[in-house]
C-alpha positions as CSV (number, residue, x, y, z in Angstrom):
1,X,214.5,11.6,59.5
2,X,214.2,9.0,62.4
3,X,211.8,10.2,65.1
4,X,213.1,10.9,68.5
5,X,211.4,9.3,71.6
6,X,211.5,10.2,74.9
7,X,212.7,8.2,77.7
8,X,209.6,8.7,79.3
9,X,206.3,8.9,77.6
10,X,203.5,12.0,78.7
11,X,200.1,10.4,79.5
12,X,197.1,12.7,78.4
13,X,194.1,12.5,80.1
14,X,190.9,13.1,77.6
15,X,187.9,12.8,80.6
16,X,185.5,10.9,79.0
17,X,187.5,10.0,76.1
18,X,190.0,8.4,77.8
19,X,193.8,8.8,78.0
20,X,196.4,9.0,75.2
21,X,200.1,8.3,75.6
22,X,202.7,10.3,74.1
23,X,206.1,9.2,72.9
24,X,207.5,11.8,71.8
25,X,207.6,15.4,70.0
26,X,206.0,14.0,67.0
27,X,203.2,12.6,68.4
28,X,203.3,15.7,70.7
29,X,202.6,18.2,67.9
30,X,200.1,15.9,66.2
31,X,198.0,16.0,69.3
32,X,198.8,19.8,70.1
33,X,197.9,21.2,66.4
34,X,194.9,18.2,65.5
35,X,193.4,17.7,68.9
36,X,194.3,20.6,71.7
37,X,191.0,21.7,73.6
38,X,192.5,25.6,74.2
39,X,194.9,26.9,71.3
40,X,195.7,30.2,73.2
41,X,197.8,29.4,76.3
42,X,201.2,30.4,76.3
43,X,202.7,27.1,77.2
44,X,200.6,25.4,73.8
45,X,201.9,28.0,72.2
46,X,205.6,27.3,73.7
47,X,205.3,23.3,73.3
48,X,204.1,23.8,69.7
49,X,207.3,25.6,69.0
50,X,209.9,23.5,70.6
51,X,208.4,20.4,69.1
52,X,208.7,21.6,65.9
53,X,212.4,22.6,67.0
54,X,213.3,19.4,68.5
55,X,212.2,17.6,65.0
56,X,214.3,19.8,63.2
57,X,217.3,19.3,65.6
58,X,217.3,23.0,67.3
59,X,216.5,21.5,70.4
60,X,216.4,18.2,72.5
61,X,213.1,15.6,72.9
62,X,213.7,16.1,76.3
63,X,212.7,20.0,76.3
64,X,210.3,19.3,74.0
65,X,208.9,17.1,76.6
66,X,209.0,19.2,79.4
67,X,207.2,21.8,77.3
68,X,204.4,19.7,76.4
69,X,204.0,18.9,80.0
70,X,204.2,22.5,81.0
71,X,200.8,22.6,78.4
72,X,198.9,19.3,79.4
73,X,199.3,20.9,83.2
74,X,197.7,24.1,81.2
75,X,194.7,22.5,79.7
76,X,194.3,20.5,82.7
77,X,194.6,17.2,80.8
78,X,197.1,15.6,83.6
79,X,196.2,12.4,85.0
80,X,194.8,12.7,89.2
């Protein structure tokens, strides 16, 4: 199955441990189920889901990406 990319990749800011740059819902669930400071919030919870959807061709890359933006904004991993 080829991967889908988005057009424009999600930087993640890790404080201390610098930033990450995410290119699409792959990546995106890697980080979200291996990595993800807060596992509770509903939009982790909501970004989780649709990535796995947009892998399996239920939904776009593109709301898979706004999703996992909706849950960086969440954990408050957004670059100032």
């Amino acid at each position: 199955m080829p991967q889908a990319s988005w057009q424009k990749p999600v930087r993640v800011a890790f404080g201390q441990l610098g930033t990450e740059v995410i290119n699409g819902p792959f990546e995106a669930l890697a980080l979200l189920t291996d990595r993800w400071p807060d596992m509770r919030g509903p939009h982790f919870v909501k970004a989780r889901s649709v990535c796995r959807a947009a892998l399996d061709g239920r939904r776009s890359p593109e709301e898979a990406r706004q999703q996992f933006e909706q849950a960086v904004s969440e954990a408050q991993l957004h670059l100032n």
